[in-house]
KEMAR-510389 format. One record per residue (C-alpha): z, x, y; residue in one letter; residue number from 1. Coordinates in nm, 4 decimals, decimal comma, m for minus. Each point is the difference from the previous one (the first is absolute). Layout:
        c3        c1        c2  residuo  num
         Z         X         Y        a  NUM
...
END
This chain:
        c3        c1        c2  residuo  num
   10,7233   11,1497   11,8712        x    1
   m0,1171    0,2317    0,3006        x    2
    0,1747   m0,1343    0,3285        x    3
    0,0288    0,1424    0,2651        x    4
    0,3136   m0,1223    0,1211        x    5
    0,2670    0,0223   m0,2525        x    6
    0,2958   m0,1005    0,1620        x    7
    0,3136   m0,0518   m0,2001        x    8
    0,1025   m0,3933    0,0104        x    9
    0,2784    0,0651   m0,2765        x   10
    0,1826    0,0548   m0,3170        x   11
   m0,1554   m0,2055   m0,2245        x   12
   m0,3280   m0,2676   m0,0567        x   13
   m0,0474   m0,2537   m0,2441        x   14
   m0,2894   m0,1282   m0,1153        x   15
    0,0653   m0,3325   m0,2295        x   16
   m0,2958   m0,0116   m0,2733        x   17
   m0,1807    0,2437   m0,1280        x   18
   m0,3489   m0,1137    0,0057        x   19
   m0,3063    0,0911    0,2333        x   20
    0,1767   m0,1198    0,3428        x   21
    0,3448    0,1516   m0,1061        x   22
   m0,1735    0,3373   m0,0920        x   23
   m0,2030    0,0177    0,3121        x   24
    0,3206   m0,0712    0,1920        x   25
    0,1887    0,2529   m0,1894        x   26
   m0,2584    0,1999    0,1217        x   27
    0,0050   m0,0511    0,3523        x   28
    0,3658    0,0159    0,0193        x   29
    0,0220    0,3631   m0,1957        x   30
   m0,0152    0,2078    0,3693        x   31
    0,2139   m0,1997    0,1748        x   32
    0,3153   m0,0426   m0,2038        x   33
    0,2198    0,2976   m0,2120        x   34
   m0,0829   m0,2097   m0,3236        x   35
   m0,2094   m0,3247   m0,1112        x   36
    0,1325   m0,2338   m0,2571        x   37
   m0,2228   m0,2105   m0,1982        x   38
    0,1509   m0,3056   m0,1704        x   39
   m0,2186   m0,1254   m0,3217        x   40
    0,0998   m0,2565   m0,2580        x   41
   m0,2184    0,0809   m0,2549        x   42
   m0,0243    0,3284   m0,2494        x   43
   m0,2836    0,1346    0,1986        x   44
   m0,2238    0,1506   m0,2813        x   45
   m0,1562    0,3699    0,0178        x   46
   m0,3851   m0,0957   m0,0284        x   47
   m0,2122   m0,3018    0,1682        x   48
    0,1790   m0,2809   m0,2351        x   49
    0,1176   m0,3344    0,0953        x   50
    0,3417   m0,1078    0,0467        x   51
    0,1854   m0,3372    0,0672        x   52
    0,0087    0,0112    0,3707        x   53
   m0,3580    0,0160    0,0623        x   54
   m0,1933   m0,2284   m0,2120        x   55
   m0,2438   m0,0478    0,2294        x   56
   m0,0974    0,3447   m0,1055        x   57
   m0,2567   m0,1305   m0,2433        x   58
   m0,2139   m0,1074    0,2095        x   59
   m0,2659    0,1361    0,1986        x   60
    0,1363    0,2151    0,3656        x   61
   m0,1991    0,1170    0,2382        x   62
    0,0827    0,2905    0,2251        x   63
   m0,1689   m0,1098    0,2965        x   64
   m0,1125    0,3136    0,2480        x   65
    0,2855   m0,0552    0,2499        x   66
    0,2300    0,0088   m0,3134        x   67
   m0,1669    0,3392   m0,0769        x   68
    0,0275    0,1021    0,3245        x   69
    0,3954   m0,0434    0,0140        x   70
    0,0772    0,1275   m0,3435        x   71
   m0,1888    0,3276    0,0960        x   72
    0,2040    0,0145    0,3170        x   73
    0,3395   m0,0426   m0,1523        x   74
   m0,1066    0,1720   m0,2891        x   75
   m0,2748    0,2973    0,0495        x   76
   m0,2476    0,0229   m0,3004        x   77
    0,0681   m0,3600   m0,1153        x   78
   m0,3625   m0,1133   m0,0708        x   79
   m0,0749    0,3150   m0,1833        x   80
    0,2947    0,0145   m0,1698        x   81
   m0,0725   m0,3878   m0,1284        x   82
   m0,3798    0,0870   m0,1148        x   83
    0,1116    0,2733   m0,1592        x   84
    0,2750   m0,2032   m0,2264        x   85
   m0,3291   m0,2451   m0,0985        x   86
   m0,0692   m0,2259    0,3521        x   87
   m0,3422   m0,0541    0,0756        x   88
   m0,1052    0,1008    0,3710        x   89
   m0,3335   m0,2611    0,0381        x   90
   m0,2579   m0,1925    0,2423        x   91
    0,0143   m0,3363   m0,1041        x   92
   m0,3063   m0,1018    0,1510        x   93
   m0,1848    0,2629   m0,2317        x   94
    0,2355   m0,0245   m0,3446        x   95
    0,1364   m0,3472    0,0192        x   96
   m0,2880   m0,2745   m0,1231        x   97
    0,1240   m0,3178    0,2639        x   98
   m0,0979   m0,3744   m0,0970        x   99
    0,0213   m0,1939    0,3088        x  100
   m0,1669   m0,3641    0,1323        x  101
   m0,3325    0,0623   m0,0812        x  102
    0,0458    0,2307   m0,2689        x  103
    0,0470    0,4116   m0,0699        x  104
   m0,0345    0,2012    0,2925        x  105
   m0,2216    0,2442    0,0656        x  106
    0,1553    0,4085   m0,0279        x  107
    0,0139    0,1943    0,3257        x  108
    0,1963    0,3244    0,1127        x  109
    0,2467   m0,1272    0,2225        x  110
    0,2631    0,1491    0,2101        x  111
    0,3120   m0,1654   m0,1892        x  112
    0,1341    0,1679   m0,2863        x  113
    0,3047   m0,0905   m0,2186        x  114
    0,2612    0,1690   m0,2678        x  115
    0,0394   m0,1531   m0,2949        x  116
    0,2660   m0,0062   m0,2298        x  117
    0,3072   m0,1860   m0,2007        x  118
    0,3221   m0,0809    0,2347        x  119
    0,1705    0,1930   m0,2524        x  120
   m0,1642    0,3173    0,0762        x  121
    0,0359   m0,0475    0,3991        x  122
    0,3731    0,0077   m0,0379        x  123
   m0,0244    0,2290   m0,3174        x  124
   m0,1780    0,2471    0,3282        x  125
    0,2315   m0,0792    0,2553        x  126
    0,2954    0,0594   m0,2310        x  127
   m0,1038    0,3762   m0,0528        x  128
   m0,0262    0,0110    0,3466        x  129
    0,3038   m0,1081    0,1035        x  130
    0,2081    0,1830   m0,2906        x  131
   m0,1739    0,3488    0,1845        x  132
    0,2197   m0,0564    0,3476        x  133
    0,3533    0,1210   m0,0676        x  134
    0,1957   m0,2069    0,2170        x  135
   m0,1044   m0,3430   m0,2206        x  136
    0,1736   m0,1339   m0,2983        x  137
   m0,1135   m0,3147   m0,2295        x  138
    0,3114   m0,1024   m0,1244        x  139
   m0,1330   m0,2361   m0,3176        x  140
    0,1565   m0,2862   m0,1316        x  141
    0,1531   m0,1473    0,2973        x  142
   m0,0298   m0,3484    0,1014        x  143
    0,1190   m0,0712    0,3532        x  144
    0,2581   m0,2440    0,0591        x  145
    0,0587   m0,0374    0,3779        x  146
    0,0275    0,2055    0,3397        x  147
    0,2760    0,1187    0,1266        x  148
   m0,0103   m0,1331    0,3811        x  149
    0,1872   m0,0216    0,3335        x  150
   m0,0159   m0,2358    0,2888        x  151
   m0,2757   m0,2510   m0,1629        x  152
   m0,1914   m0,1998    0,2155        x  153
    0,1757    0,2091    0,2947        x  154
   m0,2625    0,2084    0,2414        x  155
    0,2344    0,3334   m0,1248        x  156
   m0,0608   m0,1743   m0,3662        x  157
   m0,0586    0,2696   m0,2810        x  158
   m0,0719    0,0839   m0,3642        x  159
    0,1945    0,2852   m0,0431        x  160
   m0,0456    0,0555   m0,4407        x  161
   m0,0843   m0,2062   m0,2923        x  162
    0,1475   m0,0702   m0,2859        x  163
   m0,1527    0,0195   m0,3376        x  164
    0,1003    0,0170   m0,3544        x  165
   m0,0866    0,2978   m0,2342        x  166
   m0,1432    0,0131   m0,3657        x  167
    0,3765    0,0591   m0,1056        x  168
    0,0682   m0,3425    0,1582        x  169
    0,2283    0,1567    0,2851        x  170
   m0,0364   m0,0941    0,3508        x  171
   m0,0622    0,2143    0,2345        x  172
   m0,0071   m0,0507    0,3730        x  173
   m0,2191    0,2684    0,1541        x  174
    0,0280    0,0967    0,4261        x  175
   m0,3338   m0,0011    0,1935        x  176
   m0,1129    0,0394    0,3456        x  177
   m0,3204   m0,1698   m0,0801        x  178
   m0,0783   m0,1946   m0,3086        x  179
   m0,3749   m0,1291   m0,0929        x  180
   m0,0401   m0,2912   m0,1741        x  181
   m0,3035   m0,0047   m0,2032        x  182
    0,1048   m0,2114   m0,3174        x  183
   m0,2829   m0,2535    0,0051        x  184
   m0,0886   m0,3326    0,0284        x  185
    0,3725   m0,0866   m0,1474        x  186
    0,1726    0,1847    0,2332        x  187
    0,3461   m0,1026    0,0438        x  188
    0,0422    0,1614    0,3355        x  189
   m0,0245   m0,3147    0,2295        x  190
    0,2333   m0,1733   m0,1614        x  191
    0,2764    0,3199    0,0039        x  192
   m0,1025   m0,0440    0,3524        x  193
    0,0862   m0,3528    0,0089        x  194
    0,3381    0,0304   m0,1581        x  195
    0,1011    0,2461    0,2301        x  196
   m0,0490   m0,1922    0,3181        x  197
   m0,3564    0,0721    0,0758        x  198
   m0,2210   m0,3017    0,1121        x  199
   m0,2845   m0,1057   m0,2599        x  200
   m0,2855    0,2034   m0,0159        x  201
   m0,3347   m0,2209    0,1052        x  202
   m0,2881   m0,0043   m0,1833        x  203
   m0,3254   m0,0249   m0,0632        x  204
   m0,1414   m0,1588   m0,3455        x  205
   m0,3537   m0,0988   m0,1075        x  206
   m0,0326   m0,0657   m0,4112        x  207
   m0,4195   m0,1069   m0,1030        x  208
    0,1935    0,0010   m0,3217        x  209
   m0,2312    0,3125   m0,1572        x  210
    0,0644    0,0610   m0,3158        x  211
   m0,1787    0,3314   m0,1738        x  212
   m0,0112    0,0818   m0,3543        x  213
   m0,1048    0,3953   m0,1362        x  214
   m0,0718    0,1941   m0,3029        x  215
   m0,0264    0,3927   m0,0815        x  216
   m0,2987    0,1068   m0,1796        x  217
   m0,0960    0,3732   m0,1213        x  218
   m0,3779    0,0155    0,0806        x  219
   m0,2328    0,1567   m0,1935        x  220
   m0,0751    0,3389   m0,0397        x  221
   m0,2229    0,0925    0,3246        x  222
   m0,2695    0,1511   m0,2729        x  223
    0,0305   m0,3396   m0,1402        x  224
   m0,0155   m0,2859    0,2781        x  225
   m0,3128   m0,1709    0,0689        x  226
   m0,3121    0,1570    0,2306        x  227
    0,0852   m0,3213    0,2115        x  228
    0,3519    0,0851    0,0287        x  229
   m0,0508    0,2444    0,3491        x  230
    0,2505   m0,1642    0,1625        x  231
    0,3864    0,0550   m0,0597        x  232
    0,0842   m0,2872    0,1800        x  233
   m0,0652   m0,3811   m0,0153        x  234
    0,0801   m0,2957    0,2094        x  235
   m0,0435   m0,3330    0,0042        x  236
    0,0893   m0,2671    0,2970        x  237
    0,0375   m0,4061   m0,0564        x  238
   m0,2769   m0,1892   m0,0069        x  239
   m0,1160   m0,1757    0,3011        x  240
   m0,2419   m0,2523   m0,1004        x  241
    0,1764   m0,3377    0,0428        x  242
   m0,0449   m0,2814   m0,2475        x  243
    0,0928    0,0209   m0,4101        x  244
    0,0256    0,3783   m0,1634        x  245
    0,2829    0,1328   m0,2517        x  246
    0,2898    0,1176    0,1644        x  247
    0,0066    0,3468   m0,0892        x  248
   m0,2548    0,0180    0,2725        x  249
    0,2376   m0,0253    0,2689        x  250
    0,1883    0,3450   m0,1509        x  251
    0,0178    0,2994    0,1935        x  252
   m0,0483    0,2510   m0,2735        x  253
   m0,0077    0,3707   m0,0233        x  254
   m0,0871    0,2487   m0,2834        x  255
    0,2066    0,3066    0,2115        x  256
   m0,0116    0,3373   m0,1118        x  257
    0,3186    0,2261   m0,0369        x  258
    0,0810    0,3275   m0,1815        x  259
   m0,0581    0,1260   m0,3027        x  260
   m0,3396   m0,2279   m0,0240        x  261
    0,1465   m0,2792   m0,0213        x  262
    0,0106   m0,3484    0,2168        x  263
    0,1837   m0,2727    0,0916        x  264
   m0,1506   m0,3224   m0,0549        x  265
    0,1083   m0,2593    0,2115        x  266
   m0,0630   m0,3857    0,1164        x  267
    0,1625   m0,1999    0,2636        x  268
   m0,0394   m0,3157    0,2137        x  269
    0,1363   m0,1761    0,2555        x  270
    0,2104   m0,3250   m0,1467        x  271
   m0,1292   m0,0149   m0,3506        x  272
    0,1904    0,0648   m0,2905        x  273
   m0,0894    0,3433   m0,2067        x  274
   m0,0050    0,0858   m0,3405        x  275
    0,2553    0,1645   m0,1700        x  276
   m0,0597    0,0813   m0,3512        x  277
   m0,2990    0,2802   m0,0907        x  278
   m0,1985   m0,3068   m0,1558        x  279
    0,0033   m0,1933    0,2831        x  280
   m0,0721    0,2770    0,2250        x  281
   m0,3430    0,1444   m0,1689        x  282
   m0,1169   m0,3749   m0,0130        x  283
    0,0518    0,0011    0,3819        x  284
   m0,1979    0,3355    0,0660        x  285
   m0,3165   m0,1709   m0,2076        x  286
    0,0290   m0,2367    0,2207        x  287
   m0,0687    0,1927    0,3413        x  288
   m0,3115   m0,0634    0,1998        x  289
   m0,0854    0,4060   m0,0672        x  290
   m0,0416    0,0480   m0,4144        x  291
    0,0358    0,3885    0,0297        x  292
    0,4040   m0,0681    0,0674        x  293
    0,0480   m0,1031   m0,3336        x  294
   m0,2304    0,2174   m0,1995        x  295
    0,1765    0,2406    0,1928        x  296
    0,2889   m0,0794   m0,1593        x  297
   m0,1130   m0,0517   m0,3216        x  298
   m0,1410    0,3727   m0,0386        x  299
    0,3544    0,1157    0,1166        x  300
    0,3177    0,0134   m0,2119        x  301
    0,3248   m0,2348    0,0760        x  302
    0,3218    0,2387    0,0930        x  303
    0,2490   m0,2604    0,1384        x  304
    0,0752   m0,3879   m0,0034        x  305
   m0,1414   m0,1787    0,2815        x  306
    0,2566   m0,0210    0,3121        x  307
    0,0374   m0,3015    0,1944        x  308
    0,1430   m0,0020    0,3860        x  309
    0,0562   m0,2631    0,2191        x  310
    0,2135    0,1516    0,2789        x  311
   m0,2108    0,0351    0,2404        x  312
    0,0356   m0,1866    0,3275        x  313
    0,0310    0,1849    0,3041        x  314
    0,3717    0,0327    0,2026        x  315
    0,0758    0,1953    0,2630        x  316
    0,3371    0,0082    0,0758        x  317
    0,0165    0,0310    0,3654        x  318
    0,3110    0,2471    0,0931        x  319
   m0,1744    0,0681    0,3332        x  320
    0,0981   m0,3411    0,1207        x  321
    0,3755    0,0307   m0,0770        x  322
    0,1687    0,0303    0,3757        x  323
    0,2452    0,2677   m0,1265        x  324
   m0,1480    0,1604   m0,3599        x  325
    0,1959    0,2013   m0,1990        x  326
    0,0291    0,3476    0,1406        x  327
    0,0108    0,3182   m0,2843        x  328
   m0,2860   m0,2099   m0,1719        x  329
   m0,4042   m0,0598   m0,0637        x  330
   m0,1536   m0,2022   m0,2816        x  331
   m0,4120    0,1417   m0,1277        x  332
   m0,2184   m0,1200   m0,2194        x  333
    0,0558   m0,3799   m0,1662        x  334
    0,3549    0,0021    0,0864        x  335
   m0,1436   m0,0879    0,3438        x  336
   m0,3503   m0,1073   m0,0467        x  337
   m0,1740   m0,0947   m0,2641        x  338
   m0,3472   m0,0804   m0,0704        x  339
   m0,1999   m0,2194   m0,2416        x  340
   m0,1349    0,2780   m0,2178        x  341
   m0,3522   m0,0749   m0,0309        x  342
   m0,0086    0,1753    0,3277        x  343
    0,0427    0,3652   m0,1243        x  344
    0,2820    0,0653    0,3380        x  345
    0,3325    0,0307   m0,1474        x  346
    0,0160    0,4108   m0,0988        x  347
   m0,2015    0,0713    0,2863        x  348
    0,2213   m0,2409    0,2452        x  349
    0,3090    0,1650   m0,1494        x  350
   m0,1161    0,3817    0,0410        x  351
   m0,1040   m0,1473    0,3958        x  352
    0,3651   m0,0707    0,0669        x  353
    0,1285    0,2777   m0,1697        x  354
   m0,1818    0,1813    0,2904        x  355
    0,1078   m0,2435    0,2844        x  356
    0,3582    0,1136   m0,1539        x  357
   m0,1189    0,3458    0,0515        x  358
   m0,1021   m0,0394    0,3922        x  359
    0,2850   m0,1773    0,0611        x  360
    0,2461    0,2463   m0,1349        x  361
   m0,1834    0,2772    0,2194        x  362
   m0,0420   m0,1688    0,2882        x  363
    0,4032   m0,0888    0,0215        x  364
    0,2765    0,2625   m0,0534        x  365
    0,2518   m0,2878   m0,0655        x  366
    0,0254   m0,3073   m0,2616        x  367
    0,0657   m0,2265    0,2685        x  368
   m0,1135   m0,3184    0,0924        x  369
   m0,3040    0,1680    0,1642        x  370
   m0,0655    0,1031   m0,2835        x  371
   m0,0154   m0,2866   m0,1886        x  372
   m0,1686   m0,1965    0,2423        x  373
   m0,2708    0,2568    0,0347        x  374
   m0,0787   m0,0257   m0,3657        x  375
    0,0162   m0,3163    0,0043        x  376
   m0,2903   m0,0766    0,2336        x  377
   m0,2182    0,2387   m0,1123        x  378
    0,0227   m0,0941   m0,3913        x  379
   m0,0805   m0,3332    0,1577        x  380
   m0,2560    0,0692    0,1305        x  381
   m0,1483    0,2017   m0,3252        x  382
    0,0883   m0,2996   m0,1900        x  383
   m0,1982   m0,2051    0,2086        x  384
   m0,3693    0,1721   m0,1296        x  385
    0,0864   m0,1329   m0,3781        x  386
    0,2123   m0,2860    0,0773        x  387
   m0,4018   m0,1368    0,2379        x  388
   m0,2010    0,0238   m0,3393        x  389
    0,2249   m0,1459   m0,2244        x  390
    0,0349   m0,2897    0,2260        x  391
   m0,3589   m0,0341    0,0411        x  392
   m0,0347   m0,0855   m0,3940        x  393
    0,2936   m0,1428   m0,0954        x  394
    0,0437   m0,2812    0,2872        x  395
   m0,3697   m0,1513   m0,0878        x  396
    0,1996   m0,1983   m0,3368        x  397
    0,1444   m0,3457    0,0155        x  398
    0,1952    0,0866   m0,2747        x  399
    0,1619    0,3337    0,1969        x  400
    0,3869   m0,0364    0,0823        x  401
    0,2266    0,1990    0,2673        x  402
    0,0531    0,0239    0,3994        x  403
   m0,2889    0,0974    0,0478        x  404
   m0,2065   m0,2732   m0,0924        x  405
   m0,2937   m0,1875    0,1823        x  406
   m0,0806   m0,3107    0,1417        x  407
   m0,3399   m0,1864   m0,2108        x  408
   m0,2801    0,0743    0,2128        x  409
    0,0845    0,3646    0,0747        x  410
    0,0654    0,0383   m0,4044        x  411
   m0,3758   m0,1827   m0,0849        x  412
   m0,1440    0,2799    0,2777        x  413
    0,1482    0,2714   m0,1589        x  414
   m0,0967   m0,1249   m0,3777        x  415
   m0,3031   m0,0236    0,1432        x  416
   m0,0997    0,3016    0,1940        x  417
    0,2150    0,2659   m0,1617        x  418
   m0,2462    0,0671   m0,3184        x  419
   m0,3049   m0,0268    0,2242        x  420
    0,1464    0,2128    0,2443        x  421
    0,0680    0,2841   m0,2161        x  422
   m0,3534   m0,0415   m0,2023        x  423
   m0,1348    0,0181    0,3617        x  424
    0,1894    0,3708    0,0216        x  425
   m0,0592    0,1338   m0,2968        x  426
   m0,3762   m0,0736    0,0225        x  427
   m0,0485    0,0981    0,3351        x  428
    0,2456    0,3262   m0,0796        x  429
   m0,2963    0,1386   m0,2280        x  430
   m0,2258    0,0164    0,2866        x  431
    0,2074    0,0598    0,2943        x  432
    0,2046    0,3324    0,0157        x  433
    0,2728   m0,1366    0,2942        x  434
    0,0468   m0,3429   m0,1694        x  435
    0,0592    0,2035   m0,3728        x  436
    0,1845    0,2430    0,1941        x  437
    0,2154   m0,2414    0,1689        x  438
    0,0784   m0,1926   m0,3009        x  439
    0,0879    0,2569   m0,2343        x  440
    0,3054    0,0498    0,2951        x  441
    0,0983   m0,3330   m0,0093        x  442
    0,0048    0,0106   m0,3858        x  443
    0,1909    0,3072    0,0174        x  444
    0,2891   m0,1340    0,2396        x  445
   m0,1249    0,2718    0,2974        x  446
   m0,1618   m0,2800    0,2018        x  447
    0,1450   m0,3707    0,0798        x  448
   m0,2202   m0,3094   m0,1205        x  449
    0,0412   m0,1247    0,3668        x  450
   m0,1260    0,3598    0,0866        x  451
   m0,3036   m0,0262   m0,1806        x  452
   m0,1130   m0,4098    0,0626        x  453
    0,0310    0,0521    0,3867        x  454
   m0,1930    0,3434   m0,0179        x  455
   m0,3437   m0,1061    0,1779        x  456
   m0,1885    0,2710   m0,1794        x  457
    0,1363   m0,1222   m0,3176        x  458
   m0,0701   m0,3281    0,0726        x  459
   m0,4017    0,1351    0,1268        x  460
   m0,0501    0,1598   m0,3383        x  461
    0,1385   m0,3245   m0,1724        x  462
   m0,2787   m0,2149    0,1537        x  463
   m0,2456    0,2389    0,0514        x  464
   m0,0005    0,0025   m0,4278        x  465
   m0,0117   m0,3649   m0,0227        x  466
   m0,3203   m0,0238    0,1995        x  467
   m0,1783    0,3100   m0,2005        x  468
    0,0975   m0,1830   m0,3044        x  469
   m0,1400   m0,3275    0,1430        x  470
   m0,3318    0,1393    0,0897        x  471
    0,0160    0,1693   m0,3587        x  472
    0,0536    0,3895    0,1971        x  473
    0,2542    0,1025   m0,2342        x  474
   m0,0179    0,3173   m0,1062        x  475
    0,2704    0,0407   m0,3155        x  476
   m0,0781   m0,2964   m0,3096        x  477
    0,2671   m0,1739   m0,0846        x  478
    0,0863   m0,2785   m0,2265        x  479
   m0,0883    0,1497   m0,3817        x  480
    0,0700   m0,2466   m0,2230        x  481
    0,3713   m0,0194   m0,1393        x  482
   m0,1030   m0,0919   m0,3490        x  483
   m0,1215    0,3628   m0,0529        x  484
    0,0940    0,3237    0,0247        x  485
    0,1045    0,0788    0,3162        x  486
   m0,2950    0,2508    0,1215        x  487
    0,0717    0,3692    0,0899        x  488
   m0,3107    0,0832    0,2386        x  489
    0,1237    0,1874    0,2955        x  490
   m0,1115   m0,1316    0,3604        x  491
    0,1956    0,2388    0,1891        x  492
   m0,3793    0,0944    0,1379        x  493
   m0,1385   m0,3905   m0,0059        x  494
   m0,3867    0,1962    0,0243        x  495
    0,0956    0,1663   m0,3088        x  496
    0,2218   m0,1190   m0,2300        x  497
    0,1444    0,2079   m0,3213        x  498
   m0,0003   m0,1734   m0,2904        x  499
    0,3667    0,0402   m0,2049        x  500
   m0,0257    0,3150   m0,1921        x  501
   m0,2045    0,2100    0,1916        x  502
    0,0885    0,1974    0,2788        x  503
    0,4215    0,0645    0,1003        x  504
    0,2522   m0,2701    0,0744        x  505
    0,3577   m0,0015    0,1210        x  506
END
């Protein structure tokens, strides 16, 4: 990672886990300590392959722009480097067919675009990466015990090494000056905390009890897909038509592309249960309120069983609030905050505190409690941007669990205006540059949700839309019907549209 300020802040670093927050950390840390020690459980395999302490690898990840953005910081020539190995560099808006209220939406260059690719080939990526800077080691096969601390719950309180056991089965216990923690939702790390006379960490919880379901398919040859098939992307939202239709219309489902032309087929919802056998699961897809999902599917070839998750309720495990946190210590990724995944934030939410990490150890020459409390703040306030939007789902369900919970009436206004909210956006997005500008930053983390629902021009464009489409003034159509093909006519010039196949699209 360039930096410009690469003061030494010690011996040693280590970085507990070995996925995307752990790497990006190892990252960071590489200029500012003689060596970098990377702690992973599992076997870490040589290609993009699964492995047991990331199965929510198979299912779809996004790498959201400010994700981008902070792998190509700590690591220069990330996003090339990722294409090249098979990850698709897109525009949604033009090569993803979207099925919302009223039905498909219309195509239109847009200013958003998106990388797309497995989980396994992110950290596949980011492994190379890391294995280039000299000063980092990934010592596989060890599973982290406990810390090694002074002073807990002291303000002079400090982790000062860890303690792990090796693939032989010896333990080890390992100095540090600074140790990461980025093992996960199932971090242990509180608790060491806990035991060592540290105070409970607070937190925040919200569960909407999502569970998700996916399936790999190899696609087609390109020579042999469908004329219809222009898109590489499709999407489906729940229903929201009130009254009596089949369940599977209240899926969130998505036919996401990854390398080596293949896709991840995937369907989730909020409090319903999911099916788990292959069976079960293409019953479910004919189902959908959009037919081309399922033919989809059918045309393509089964490579995996279908993969169930249900951990996914958002925690944030407040360490900011402790009066006197553990000096010599930072937690990234899940094993501080994690989100429901629906929301495509946890890689890029990681890779955003890996760089918080990486201000804070410039800005301070010492691992003090400045330090720490520096870091604090600002990954606060970072974790703020994601923490806004999943709230602004996840709170609208009766059935939702966790602090951060709502009172009736403010729940039925959310269930309420969330969906029509965001169709209000997207729809007047296709017609007004600031509001699709605007939103594609919120989406990506680089602008608040409170940022963009008190910005008065944001707001102007919002209504100004509603009125055009009252008086019929609308320039874009919208609407196609869901129960055909999604249609691939190009309105990026609404006076002359290009139908799909003629002419160049991204």
């Amino acid at each position: 990672m360039a930096d410009g300020n690469n003061t030494r802040h010690g011996a040693t670093a280590v970085v507990l886990g070995g996925s995307v927050a752990g790497l990006c950390s190892a990252g960071v840390l590489a200029p500012h300590f003689d060596r970098v020690i990377v702690l992973e459980r599992d076997e870490l395999p040589p290609g993009a392959e699964h492995r047991r302490g990331v199965p929510q690898s198979k299912h779809p990840h996004f790498v959201l722009n400010a994700g981008r953005r902070a792998m190509g910081t700590i690591f220069p020539g990330f996003e090339d480097a990722l294409v090249e190995a098979g990850g698709l560099l897109l525009m949604p808006s033009m090569s993803a067919a979207y099925g919302e209220k009223d039905g498909w939406a219309p195509r239109k260059a847009s200013t958003m675009t998106m990388l797309y690719s497995s989980r396994v080939l992110v950290e596949r990526v980011l492994r190379d990466k890391v294995r280039e800077l000299p000063t980092v080691e990934i010592r596989e096969g060890a599973a982290v015990t406990g810390l090694v601390t002074t002073g807990g719950g002291t303000p002079d309180g400090r982790v000062r090494g860890v303690e792990y056991t090796g693939p032989d089965g010896d333990a080890v216990v390992l100095d540090a000056d600074l140790v990461v923690d980025a093992l996960g939702r199932g971090s242990s790390v509180a608790d060491w905390l806990a035991a060592a006379g540290w105070p409970a960490v607070p937190e925040k919880t919200l569960d909407a009890k999502v569970t998700y379901t996916s399936r790999w398919y190899q696609l087609p040859d390109p020579a042999d897909q469908p004329p219809s098939w222009w898109w590489k992307h499709l999407v489906i939202t729940p229903t929201q038509e009130a009254g009596e239709h089949p369940e599977e219309h209240e899926y969130l489902s998505n036919f996401f592309p990854i390398e080596g032309n293949r896709v991840i087929a995937c369907m989730g919802s909020w409090g319903l249960d999911m099916p788990r056998k292959a069976e079960a699961f293409e019953a479910a897809a004919e189902k959908l309120r959009a037919p081309s999902f399922a033919a989809a599917m059918k045309l393509s070839t089964p490579l995996s069983e279908v993969h169930l998750t249900r951990s996914t309720g958002n925690k944030w495990r407040r360490y900011d609030e402790v009066a006197n946190p553990a000096l010599g210590l930072v937690s990234v990724g899940d094993s501080i905050c994690g989100f429901n995944p629906f929301y495509a934030q946890g890689m890029s939410s990681a890779a955003r505190s890996a760089l918080v990490l990486a201000d804070a150890l410039a800005a301070h020459g010492a691992l003090d409690a400045a330090f720490t409390r520096d870091f604090l703040a600002a990954q606060r306030r970072s974790l703020d941007v994601p923490w806004m939007l999943a709230m602004a789902r996840d709170q609208a369900y009766d059935f939702a669990e966790g602090t951060e919970t709502v009172g009736p009436l403010r729940r039925a206004v959310m269930g309420r205006a969330s969906w029509p909210v965001f169709n209000a956006i997207t729809a007047a997005s296709r017609e007004d540059d600031y509001v699709e500008r605007t939103f594609t930053a919120v989406f990506n983390l680089d602008k608040s949700l409170r940022e963009m629902m008190t910005d008065p021009r944001f707001l102007y464009g919002l209504a100004r839309h509603k009125v055009r489409e009252l008086l019929g003034r609308t320039r874009v159509p919208a609407g196609f019907d869901m129960r055909h093909d999604p249609p691939g006519t190009d309105y990026s010039d609404p006076a002359n549209p290009v139908e799909a196949g003629r002419g160049v699209h991204v």
